[in-house]
Structures are given as structure tokens and as C-alpha cells.
BADOGU-945870 format. One line per field, with one value per residue (C-alpha): x, y, z; residue number from 1. Coordinates in steps of 0.25 Angstrom, whole numbers, always signed. Layout:
<sites>
x = X	...
y = Y	...
z = Z	...
nr = NUM	...
</sites>
This chain:
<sites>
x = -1	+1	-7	-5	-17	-16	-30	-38	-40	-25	-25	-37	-30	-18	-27	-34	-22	-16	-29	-32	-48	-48	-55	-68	-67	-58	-64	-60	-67	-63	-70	-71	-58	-50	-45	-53	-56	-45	-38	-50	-47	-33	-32	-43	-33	-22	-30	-41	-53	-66	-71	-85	-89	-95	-98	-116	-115	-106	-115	-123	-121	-117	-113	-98	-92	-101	-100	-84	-84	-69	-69	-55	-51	-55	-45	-31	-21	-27	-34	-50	-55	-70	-80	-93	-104	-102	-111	-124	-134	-141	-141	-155	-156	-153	-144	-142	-134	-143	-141	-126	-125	-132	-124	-112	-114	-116	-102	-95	-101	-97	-81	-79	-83	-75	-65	-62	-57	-69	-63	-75	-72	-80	-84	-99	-96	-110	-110	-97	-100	-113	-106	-93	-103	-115	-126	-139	-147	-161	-170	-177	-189	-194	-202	-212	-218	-205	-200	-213	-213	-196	-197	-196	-189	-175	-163	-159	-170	-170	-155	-161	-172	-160	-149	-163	-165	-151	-148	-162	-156	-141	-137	-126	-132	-136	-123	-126	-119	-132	-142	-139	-149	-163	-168	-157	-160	-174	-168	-161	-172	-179	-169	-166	-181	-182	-171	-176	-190	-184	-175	-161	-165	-174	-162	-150	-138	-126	-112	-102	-89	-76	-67	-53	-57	-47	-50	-42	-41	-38	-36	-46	-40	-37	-48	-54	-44	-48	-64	-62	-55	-64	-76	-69	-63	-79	-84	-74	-76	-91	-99	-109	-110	-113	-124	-131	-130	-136	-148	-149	-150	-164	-158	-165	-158	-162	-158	-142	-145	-148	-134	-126	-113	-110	-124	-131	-122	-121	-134	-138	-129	-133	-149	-144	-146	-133	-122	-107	-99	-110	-111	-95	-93	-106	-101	-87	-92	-100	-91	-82	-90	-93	-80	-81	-92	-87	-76	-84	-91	-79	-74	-87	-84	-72	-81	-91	-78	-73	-59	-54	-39	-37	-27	-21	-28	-14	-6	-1	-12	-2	+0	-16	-16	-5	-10	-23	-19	-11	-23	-31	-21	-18	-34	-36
y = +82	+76	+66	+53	+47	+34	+29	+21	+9	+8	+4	-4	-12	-13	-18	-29	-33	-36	-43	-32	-29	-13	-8	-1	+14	+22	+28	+40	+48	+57	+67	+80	+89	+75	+79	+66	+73	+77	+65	+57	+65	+65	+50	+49	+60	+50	+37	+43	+39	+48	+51	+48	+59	+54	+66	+67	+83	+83	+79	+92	+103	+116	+111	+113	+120	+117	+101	+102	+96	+102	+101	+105	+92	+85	+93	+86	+91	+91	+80	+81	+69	+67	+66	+59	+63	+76	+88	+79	+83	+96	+103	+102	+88	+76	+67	+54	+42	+33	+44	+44	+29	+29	+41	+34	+21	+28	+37	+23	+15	+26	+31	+13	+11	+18	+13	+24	+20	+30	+37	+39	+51	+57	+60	+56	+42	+37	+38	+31	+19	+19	+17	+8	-3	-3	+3	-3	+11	+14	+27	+35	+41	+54	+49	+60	+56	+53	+66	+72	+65	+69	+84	+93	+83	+88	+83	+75	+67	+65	+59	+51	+45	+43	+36	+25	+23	+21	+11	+2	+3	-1	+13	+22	+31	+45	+50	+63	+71	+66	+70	+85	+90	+87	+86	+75	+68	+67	+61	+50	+45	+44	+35	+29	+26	+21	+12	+6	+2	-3	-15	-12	-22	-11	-2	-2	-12	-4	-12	-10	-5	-8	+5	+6	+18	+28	+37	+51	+53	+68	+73	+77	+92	+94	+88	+99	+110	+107	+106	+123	+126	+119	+125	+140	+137	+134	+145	+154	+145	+152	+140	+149	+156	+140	+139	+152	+148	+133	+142	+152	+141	+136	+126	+128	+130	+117	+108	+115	+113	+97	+96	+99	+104	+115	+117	+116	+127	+136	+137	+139	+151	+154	+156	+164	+151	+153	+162	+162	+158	+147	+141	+138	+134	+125	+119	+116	+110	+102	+99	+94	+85	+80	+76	+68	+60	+58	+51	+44	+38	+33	+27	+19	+14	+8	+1	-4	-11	-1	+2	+15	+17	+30	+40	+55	+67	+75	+67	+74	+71	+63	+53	+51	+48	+39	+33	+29	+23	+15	+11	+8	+0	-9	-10	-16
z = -40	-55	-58	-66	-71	-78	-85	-76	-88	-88	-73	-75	-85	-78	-65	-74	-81	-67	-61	-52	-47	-45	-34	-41	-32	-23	-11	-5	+7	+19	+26	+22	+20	+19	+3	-3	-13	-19	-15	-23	-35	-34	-32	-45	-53	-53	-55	-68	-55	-54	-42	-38	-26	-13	-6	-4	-6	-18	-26	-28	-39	-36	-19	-22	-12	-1	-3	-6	-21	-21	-36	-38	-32	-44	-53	-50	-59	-74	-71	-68	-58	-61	-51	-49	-42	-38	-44	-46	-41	-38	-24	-16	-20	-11	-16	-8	-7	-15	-27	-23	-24	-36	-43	-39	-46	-58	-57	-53	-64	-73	-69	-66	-81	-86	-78	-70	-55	-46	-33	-23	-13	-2	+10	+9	+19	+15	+1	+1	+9	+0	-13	-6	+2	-9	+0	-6	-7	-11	-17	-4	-8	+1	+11	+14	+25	+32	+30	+36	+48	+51	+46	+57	+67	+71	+65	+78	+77	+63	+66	+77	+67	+56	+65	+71	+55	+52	+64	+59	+45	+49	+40	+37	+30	+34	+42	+51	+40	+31	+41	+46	+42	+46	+31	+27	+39	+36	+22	+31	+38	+26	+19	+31	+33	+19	+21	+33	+25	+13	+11	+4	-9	-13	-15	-25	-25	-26	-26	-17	-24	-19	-16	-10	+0	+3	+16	+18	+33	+37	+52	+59	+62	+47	+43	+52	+46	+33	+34	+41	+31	+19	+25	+24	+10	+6	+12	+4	-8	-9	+1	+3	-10	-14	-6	-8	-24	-21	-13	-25	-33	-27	-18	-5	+7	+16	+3	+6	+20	+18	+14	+25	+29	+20	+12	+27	+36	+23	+19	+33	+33	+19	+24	+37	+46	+52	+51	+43	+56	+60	+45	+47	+59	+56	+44	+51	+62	+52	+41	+53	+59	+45	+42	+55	+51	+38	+46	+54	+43	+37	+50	+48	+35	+40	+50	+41	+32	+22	+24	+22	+19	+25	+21	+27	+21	+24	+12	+0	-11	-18	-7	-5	-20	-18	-5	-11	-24	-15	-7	-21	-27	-15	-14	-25
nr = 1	2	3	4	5	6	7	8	9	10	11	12	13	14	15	16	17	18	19	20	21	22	23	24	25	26	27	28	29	30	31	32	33	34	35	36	37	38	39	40	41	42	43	44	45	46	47	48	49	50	51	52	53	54	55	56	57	58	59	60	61	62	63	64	65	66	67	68	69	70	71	72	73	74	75	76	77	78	79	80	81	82	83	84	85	86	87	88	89	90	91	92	93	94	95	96	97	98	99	100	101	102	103	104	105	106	107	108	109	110	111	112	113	114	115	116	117	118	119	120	121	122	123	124	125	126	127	128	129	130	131	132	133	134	135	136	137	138	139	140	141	142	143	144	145	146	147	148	149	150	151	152	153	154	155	156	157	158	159	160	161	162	163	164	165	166	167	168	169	170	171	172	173	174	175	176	177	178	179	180	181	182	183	184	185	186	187	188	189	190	191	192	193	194	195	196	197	198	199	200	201	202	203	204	205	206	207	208	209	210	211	212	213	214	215	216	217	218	219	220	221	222	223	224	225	226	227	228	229	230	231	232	233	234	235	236	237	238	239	240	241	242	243	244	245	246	247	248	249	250	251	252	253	254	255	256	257	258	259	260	261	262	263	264	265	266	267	268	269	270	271	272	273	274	275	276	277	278	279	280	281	282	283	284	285	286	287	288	289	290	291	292	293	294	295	296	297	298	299	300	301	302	303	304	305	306	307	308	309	310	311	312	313	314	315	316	317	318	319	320	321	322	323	324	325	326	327	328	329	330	331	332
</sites>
């Protein structure tokens, strides 16, 4: 696709001059295997925007394959789209959506002054709605004792304990993708727990931003297609040679395990937990049912007052560009 890219300080003149209030942010989330990404980065090709990431596993160096950072995408043409917050911090480490929010005002106060227009994409549901409705946030602290009292109880329980904490705190946090595993389940509770102890003033404000969000819709049965046949295409990509070099490297086993998805059924075949044929029939059951709740999430966005314009995965590349400035500029 040949890109025009006209300077972002022409159009922002252009809008002052005409007494036109610009939307700060474009939004634009699907589910896995929708093409956000390369729509995101097409769209931000065309209009000189920077993407901001908000995907929770993207953030780790060295976690390419494996989270789907698709880096390519962000080559369009000649032109290099820039991307925030990915690569930022180290595997093993837990990053969280306070840290996210946190990095993410940072990234937006930077690519805004400068007067760069900034394209959030994503799939992460919760980071999204943390950053477009101004979740008041606050710095957990490792409650030991906690901790020792929920080690050892299975994660069905755990759940149980999470989803009681979640309806006393009116939450949305904490979605079952964030607790499949029984060590980030103990890590909800705690937050949760936290939460429930502390009143919100003791946190951070953090504004709402206004966005125009763009949703790309893709069918079910292709959606399904395409996450078979992305799952093979990683495998073959080196997957698993990945995650051997993330263990070599120091980084123990049940840290890969804590993130899910990829990291948890690979590195279970890696350690001979489970064999080839149950790691991929595993991960696409999961990453399946993933893509489901990563719907379902939206859906509930809709219903808590966001609205979504949602558009066809299956359209030529330039039609989604098309189709989405369209939606900005009448936005506006």
C-alpha cells in the first residue's frame, strides 16, 4: 500500500485554524488474530501517529515469538511506525497494571507533546479500559502473610476467593485469563485484598482520555482458522527454541509458567511435563478460548458506556485505513 504522510503540525493547524477540538487518542482492539496490529500501524503510517501497545505480555524483552509482537507490522512501506511500550521490561519480573498505567502516561505525555496524534492497540481489555475510563490505582505491596495462608490451595478455590473479593469491591479487574495460574491468582487476591482495605484517595488520579475507539470484528470460524494456523507458524517460527533460551538464560521455569498461554503449555513441554501433541492441542484450546473472552470483555465495555465502532477484519487493509479515518474525523 503507498502511504502518504502529511505532518501531524500541518493538520493540527489546519484543525485550529478551523476551530476544531481533536480527539486526544485513536483506539483500536480486537481479539487475537483480528490484524489490529497491522491495521493500527497502517492507520499510524498514513497519519505520522505512534502507537502505544496495550498488550500485558508484550512488554517483556526477548518474549517475541511467543507473545506475537509481529514486528514486521510496524515496517509499512519505507516508513518505520514507532512503538511504545513494548520490549520494557525483563522476563521473570511481574509487570502490572498500575506500572502499565504509569508507563503509559509517560509514553502519551511524550508522543502528544510533541504533537504527535497516539494509536492505542491491543488486546489486553483491562489495560484498555484502565487508561480510557481513568482507573484510580494504587502500589500493592507483597503481603506475606497473605500469601502463606493461600499457597497450596487449588486454583479453583483460589478463583472462588477472587470472584467473593471482586463482587465486595465492585471490580473488573482480574479476568480468568489473568488468574490461570494458581501463582497470579494468589497475586489477585492480594490486590484485591488490598483494595478492599484501603480507600481509592490513597491512590493515583489518573485522567480519563477521550479516544474515538475502533473495534475489528473477525468471524468466529476464521478467527478460529487463523489462531491454528498462527500457533503452527510459531512453532516453526523457533517457539520453543524461545523458551529454551529464556530458561538458559536464568529465568526459572514457573516464572514462564506465570505468564500463560504460550510461555505456560511450552515450557510445560519444554521441562517434559507434557508431551508435543498435548502442548498444541493445549495452547489452541486455550488460545481459542482466549480470543473468546477477549470478546466477551469488549461486549462488556459496550455495556459499561464505551462505544465501539466495529469494523470487518476481512476488508482490504486499505479500506480499514479508509474506514477508520472516516470514523475519526467525524468523531471529532
Amino acid at each position: 500500500m503507498k502511504i502518504n504522510r502529511p505532518t501531524f503540525a500541518g493538520r493540527f493547524i489546519f484543525y485550529y485554524i478551523c476551530g476544531v477540538v481533536m480527539h486526544k487518542m485513536i483506539t483500536i482492539l480486537g481479539p487475537t488474530a483480528s490484524g489490529k496490529t497491522a491495521l493500527a500501524a497502517a492507520f499510524a503510517a498514513r497519519h505520522g501517529a505512534e502507537i502505544i501497545s496495550a498488550d500485558s505480555r508484550q512488554v517483556y524483552r526477548r518474549m517475541d515469538i511467543g507473545t506475537g509482537k509481529d514486528l514486521a507490522d510496524y515496517e509499512v512501506g519505507s516508513i518505520h511506525v514507532p512503538c511504545h511500550l513494548i520490549d520494557i521490561v525483563e522476563p521473570g519480573t511481574k509487570y502490572n497494571l498500575f506500572e502499565y498505567q504509569r508507563d503509559f502516561a509517560a509514553a502519551y505525555e511524550d508522543i502528544t507533546g510533541r504533537g504527535v496524534l497516539p494509536v492505542m492497540c491491543g488486546g489486553t481489555g483491562l489495560y484498555i479500559e484502565a487508561v480510557l475510563k481513568g482507573y484510580e490505582l494504587m502500589p500493592v505491596p507483597e503481603d506475606k502473610d497473605l500469601r502463606k495462608e493461600l499457597e497450596g490451595k487449588p486454583l479453583e478455590e483460589l478463583t472462588s476467593i477472587l470472584v467473593r473479593l471482586k463482587r465486595e469491591n465492585g471490580s473488573n479487574m482480574h479476568n480468568k485469563t489473568d488468574v490461570d495460574t494458581a501463582k497470579r491468582a494468589i497475586r489477585a487476591i492480594e490486590i484485591e485484598t488490598y483494595y478492599k482495605n484501603h480507600a481509592p484517595n490513597e491512590g493515583r488520579k489518573f485522567p480519563k482520555i477521550d479516544s474515538t475507539i475502533i473495534g475489528v470484528g473477525i468471524d468466529r470460524d476464521e478467527r478460529r482458522r487463523k489462531i491454528t494456523q498462527r500457533l503452527r507458524q510459531r512453532l516453526d517460527e523457533g517457539m520453543v527454541d524461545e523458551v529454551k533460551s529464556l530458561i538458559a538464560s536464568g529465568i526459572q521455569p514457573e516464572d514462564l509458567i506465570y505468564y500463560g498461554l504460550e510461555y505456560k503449555f511450552v515450557t510445560e513441554f519444554v521441562i517434559g511435563k507434557i508431551s508435543h501433541e498435548e502442548m498444541f492441542r493445549s495452547l489452541e484450546t486455550a488460545i481459542h478460548q482466549f480470543a473468546k473472552r477477549q470478546m466477551t470483555w469488549f461486549r462488556g465495555m459496550e455495556r459499561r458506556g464505551f462505544k465501539i465502532n466495529w469494523i470487518d477484519a476481512s476488508l482490504p487493509i486499505e479500506d480499514k485505513v479508509r474506514i477508520v479515518t472516516d470514523i475519526y474525523n467525524k468523531d471529532k
